[in-house]
C-alpha positions in Angstrom: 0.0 0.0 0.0 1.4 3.3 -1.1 1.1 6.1 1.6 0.5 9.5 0.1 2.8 12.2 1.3 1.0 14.8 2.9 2.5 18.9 3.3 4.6 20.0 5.7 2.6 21.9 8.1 4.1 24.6 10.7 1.5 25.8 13.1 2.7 28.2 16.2 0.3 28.8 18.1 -2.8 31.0 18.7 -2.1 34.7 16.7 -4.7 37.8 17.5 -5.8 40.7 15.2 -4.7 44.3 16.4 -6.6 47.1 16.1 -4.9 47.9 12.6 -5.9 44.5 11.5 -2.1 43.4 11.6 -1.1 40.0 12.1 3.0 39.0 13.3 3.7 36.2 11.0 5.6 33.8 12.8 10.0 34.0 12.1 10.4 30.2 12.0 7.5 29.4 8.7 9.2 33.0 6.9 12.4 31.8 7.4 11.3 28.0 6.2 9.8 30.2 3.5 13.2 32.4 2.7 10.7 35.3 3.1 11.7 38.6 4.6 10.8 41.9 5.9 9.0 43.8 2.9 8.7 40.8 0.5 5.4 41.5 -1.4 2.7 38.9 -0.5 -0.9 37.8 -1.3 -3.5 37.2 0.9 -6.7 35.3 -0.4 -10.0 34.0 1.3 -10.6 30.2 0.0 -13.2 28.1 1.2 -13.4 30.1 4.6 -9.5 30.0 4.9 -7.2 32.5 5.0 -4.0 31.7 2.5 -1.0 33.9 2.0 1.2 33.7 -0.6 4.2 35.0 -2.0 3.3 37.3 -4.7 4.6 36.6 -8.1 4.4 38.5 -10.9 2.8 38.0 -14.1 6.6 38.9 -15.3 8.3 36.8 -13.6 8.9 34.3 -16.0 9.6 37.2 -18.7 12.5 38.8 -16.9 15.5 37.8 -18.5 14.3 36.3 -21.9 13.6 39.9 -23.7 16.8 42.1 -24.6 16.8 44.7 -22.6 14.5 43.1 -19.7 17.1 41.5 -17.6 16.0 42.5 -14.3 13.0 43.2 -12.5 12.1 47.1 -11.7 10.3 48.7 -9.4 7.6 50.7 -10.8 6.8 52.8 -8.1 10.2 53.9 -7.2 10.8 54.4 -10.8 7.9 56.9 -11.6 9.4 59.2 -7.8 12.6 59.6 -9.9 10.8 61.2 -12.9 9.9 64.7 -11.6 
């Protein structure tokens, strides 16, 4: 009989909403994850769950394989520097 192979899961304990609907994520599953302070994320609602993910970009898998797209930019900061 083949067992499947379930997920990894990390759980830490209770976590509580602040008043500014913050959560602290905890450092051991972002370090597991290689995420860090600032890294972009998602946050979806799936059947009555709350999921985050990291955020990837639609041009992710662009960067690199268009001259003159080698690197990914930020937009934002980009658009400051024009005035």
């Amino acid at each position: 009989m083949e067992h499947e192979k379930r997920p990894r899961v990390r759980r830490a304990g209770p976590a509580r909403i602040s008043s500014k609907n913050q959560v602290t994520l905890p450092a051991a599953v972002l370090r597991s994850l290689g995420l860090h302070a600032g890294d972009p994320i998602d946050i979806e609602e799936e059947d009555g769950r709350i999921v985050i993910r990291r955020h990837r970009s639609r041009f992710d898998g662009v960067v690199g394989t268009l001259p003159g797209f080698t690197e990914a930019v930020d937009v934002e900061a980009e658009r400051d520097g024009w005035s």
